[in-house]
N, CA, C and O atoms as a MOPAC input file, in Angstrom:
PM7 MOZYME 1SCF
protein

 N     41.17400 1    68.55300 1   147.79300 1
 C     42.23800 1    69.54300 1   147.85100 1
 C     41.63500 1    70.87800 1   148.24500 1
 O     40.73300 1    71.44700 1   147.63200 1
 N     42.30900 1    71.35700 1   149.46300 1
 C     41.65100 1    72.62500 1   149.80400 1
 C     42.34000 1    74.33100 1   148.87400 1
 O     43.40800 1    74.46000 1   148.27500 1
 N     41.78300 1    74.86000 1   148.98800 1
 C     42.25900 1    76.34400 1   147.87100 1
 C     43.66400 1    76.78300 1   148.67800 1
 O     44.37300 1    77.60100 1   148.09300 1
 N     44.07000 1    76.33200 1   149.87400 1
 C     45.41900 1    76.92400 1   150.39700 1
 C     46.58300 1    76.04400 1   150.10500 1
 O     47.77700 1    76.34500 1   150.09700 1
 N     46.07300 1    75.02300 1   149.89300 1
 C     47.05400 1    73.20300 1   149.57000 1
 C     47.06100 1    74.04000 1   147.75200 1
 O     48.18700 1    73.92400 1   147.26700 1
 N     46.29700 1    74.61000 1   147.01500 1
 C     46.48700 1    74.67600 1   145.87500 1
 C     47.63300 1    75.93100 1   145.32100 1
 O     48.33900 1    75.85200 1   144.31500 1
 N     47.58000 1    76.86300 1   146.11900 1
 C     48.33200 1    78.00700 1   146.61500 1
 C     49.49200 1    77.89400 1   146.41400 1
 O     50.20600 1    78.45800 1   145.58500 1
 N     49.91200 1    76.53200 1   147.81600 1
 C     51.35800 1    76.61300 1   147.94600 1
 C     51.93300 1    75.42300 1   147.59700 1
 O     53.03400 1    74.94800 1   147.87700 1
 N     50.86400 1    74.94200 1   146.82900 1
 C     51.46300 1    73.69000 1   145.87800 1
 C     51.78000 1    74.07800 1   144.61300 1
 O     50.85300 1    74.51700 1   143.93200 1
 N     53.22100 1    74.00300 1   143.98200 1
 C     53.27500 1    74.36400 1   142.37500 1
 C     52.89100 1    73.31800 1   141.57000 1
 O     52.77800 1    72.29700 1   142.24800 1
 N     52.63300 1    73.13700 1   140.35600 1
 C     52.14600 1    71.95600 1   139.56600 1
 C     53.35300 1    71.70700 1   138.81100 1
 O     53.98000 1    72.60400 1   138.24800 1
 N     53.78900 1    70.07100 1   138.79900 1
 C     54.62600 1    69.33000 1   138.32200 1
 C     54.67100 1    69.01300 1   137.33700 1
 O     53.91600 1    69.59300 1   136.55600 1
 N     55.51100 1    67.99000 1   136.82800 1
 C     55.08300 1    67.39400 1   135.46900 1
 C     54.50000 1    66.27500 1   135.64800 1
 O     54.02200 1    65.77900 1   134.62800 1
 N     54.33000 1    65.49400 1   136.96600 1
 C     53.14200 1    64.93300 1   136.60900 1
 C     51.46100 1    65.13900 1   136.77200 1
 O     50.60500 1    64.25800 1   136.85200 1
 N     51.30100 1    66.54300 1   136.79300 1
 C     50.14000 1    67.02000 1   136.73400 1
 C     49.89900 1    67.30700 1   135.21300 1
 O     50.62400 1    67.89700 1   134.41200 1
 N     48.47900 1    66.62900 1   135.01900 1
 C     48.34300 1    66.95400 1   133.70500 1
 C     47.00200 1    67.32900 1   133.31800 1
 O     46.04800 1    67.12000 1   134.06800 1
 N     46.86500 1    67.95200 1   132.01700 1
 C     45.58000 1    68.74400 1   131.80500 1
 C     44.39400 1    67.35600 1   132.09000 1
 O     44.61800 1    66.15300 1   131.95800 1
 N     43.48400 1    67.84300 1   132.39200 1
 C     42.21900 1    67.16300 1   132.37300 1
 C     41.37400 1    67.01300 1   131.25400 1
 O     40.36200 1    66.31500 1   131.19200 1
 N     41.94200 1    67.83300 1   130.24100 1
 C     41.35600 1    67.96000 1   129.16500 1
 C     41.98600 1    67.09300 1   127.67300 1
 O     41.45600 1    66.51000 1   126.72800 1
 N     43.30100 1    67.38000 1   128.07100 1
 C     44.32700 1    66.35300 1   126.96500 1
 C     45.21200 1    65.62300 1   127.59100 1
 O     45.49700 1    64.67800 1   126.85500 1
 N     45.83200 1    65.57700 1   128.64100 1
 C     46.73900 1    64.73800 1   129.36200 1
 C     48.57900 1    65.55000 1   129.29700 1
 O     49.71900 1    65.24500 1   129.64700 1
 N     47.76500 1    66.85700 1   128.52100 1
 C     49.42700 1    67.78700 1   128.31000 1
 C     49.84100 1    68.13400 1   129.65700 1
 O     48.95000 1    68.02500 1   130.49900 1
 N     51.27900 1    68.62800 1   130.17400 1
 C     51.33600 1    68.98000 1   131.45500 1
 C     50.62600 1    70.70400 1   131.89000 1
 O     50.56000 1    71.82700 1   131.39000 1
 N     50.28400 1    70.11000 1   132.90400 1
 C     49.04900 1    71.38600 1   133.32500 1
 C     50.16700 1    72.28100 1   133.64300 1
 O     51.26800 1    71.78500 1   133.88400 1
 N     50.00500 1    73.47100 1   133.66500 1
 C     49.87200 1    74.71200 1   133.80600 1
 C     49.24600 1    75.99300 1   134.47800 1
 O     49.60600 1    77.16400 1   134.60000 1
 N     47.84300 1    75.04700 1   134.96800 1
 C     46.55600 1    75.75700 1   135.26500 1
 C     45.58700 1    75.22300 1   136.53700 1
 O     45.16100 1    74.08900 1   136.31600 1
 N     45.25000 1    75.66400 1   137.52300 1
 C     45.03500 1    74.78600 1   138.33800 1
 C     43.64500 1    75.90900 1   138.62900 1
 O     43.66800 1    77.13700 1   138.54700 1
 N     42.60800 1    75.11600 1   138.94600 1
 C     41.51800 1    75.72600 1   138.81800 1
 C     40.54700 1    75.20800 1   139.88300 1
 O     39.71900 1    74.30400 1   139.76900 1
 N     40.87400 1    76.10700 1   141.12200 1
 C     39.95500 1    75.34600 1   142.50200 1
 C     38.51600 1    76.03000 1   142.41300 1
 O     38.30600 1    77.23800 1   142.30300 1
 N     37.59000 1    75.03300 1   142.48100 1
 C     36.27300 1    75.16900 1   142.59400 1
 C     35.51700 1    75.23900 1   144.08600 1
 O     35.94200 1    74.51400 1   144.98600 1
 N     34.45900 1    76.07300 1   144.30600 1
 C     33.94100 1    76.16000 1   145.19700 1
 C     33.98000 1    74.87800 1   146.31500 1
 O     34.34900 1    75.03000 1   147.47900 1
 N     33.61800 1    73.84900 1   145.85300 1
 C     33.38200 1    72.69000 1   146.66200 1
 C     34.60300 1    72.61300 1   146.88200 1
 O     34.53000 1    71.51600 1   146.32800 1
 N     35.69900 1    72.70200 1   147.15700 1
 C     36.69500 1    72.54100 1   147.10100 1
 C     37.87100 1    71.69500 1   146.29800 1
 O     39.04500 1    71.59900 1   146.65400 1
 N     37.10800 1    70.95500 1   144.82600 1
 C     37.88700 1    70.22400 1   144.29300 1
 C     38.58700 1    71.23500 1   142.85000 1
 O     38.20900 1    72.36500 1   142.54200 1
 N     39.41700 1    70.61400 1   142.32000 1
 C     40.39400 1    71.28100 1   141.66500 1
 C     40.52900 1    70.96900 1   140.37700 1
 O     40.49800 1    69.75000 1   140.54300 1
 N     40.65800 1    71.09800 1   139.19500 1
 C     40.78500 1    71.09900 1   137.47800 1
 C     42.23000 1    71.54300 1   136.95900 1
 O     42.60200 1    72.69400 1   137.18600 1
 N     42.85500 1    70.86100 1   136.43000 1
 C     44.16100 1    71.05600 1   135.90400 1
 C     44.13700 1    71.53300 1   134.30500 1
 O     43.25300 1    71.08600 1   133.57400 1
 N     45.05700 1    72.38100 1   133.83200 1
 C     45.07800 1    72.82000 1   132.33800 1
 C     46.10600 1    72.82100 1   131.87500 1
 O     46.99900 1    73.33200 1   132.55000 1
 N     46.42600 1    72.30300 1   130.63700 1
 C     47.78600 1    72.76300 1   129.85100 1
 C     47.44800 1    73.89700 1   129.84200 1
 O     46.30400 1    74.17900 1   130.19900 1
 N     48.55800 1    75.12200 1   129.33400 1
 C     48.38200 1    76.35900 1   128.94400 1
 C     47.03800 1    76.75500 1   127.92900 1
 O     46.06600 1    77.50600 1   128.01200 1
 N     47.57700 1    75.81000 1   126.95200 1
 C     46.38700 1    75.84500 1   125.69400 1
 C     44.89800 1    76.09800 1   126.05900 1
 O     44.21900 1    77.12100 1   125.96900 1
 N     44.55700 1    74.65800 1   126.56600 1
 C     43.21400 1    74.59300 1   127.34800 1
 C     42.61900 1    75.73800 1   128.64600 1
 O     41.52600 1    76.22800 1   128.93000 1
 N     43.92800 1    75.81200 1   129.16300 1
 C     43.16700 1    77.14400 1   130.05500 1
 C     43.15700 1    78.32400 1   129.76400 1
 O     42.73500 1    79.11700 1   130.60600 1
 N     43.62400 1    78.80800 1   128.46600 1
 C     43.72600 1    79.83800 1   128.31600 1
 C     42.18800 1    80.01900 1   127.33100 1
 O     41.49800 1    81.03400 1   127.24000 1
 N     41.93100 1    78.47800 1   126.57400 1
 C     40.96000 1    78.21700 1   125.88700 1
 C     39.27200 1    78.93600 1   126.57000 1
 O     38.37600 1    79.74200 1   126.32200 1
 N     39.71400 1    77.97900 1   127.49700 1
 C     38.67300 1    77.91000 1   128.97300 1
 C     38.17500 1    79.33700 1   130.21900 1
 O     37.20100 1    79.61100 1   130.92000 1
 N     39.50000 1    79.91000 1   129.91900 1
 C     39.89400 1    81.17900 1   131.20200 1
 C     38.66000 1    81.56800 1   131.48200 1
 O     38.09800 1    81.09600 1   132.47100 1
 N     38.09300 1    82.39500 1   130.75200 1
 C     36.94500 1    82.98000 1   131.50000 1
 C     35.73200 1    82.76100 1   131.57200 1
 O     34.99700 1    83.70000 1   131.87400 1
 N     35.19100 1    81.48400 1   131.32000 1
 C     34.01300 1    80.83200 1   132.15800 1
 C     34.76900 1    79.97300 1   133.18700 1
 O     33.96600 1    79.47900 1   133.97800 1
 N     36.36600 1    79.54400 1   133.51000 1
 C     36.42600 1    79.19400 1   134.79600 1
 C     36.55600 1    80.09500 1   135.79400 1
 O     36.36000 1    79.79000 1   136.97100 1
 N     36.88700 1    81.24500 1   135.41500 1
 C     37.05700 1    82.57500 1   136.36600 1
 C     35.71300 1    82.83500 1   137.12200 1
 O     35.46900 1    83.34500 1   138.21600 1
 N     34.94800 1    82.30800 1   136.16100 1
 C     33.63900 1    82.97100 1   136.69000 1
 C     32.84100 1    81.58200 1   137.88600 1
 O     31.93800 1    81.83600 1   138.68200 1
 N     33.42000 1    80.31600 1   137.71300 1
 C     32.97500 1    79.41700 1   138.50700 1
 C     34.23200 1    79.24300 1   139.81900 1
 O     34.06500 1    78.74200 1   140.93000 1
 N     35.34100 1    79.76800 1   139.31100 1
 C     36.53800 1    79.48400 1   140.14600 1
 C     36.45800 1    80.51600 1   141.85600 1
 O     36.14800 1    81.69300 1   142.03400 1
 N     36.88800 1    79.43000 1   142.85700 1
 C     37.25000 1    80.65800 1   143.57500 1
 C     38.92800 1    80.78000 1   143.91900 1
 O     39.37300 1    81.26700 1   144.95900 1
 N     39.54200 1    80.36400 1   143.08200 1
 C     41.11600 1    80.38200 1   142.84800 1
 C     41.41700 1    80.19200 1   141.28200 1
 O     40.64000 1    79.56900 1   140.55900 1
 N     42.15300 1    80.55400 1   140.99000 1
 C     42.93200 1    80.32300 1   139.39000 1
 C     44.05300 1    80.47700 1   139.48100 1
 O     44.43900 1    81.63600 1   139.62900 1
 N     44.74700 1    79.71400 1   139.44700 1
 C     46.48500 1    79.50800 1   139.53700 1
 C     46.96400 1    79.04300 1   138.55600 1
 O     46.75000 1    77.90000 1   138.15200 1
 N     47.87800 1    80.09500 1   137.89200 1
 C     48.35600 1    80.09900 1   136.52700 1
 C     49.70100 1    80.20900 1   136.81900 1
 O     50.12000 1    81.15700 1   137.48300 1
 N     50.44400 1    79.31000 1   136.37900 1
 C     51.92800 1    79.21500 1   135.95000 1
 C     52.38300 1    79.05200 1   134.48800 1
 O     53.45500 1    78.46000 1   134.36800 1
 N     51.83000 1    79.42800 1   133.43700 1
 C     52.46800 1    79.39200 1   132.35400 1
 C     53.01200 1    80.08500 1   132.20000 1
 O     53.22600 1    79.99600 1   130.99100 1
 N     53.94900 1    81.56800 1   132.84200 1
 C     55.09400 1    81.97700 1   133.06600 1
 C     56.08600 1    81.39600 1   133.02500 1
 O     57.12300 1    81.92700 1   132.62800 1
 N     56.01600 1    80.11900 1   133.43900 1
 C     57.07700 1    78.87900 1   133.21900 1
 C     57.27500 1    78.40000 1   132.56200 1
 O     57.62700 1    77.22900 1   132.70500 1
 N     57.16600 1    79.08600 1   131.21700 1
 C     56.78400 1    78.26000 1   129.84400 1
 C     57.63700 1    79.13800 1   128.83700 1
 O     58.07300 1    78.62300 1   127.80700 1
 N     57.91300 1    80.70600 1   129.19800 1
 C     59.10900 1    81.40400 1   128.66800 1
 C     60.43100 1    80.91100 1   129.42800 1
 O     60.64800 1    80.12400 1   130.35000 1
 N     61.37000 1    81.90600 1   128.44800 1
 C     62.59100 1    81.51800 1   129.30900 1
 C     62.98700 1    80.03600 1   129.44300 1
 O     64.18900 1    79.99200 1   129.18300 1
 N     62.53700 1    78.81700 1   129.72500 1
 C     63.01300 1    77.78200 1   129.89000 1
 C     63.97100 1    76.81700 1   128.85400 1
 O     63.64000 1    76.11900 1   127.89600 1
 N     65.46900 1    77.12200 1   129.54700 1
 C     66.32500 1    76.87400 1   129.23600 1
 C     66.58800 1    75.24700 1   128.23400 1
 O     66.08000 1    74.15800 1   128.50300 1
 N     67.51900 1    75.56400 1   127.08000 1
 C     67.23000 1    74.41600 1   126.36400 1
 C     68.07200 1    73.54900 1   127.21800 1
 O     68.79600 1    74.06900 1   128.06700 1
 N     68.02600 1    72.05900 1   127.03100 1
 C     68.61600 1    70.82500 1   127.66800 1
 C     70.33100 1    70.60500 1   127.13700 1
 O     71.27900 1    70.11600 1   127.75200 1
 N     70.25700 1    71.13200 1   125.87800 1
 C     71.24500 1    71.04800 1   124.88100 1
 C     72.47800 1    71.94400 1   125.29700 1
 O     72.10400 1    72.87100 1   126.01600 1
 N     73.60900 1    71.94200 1   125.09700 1
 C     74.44800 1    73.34800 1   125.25700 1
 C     75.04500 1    74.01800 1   124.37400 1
 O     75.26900 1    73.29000 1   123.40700 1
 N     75.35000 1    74.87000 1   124.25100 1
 C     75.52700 1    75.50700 1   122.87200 1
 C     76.33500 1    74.76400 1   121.72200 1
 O     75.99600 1    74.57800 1   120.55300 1
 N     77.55500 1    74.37400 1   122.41400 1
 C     78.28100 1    73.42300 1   121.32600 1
 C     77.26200 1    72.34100 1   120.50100 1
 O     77.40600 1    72.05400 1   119.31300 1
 N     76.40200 1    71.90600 1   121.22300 1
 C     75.46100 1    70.73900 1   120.33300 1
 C     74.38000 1    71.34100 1   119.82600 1
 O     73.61100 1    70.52200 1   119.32500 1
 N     73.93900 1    72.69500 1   119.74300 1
 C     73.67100 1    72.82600 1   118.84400 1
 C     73.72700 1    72.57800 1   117.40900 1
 O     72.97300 1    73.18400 1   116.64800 1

């Protein structure tokens, strides 16, 4: 995976941490060009010794507020 494919690719739900199998959040392209996925947890765990090996860090756990419940108010 090249660092521009990582860019304008968002991470799904079936991307999942590499570390626990939670859905990633965190996408972490490495020099050689291969890539490391994070739940929020783990990359936030992780952040700055991957910053320092990363030459991309793509963080979407912004997507993690705000997200609307499934339920609607009546079933509450």
């Amino acid at each position: 995976m090249t660092a521009l494919l990582a860019t304008t690719t968002s991470l799904t739900a079936v991307d999942r941490c590499d570390r626990c199998g939670a859905q990633a959040y965190i996408r972490v392209v490495l020099s050689e060009g291969s890539d490391l996925l994070f739940c929020a947890h783990h990359g936030r765990q992780y952040e700055l010794k991957l910053r320092e090996i990363a030459t991309e860090f793509h963080d979407e756990t912004n997507r993690l507020a705000g997200t609307p419940a499934s339920a609607s108010a009546d079933e509450r």
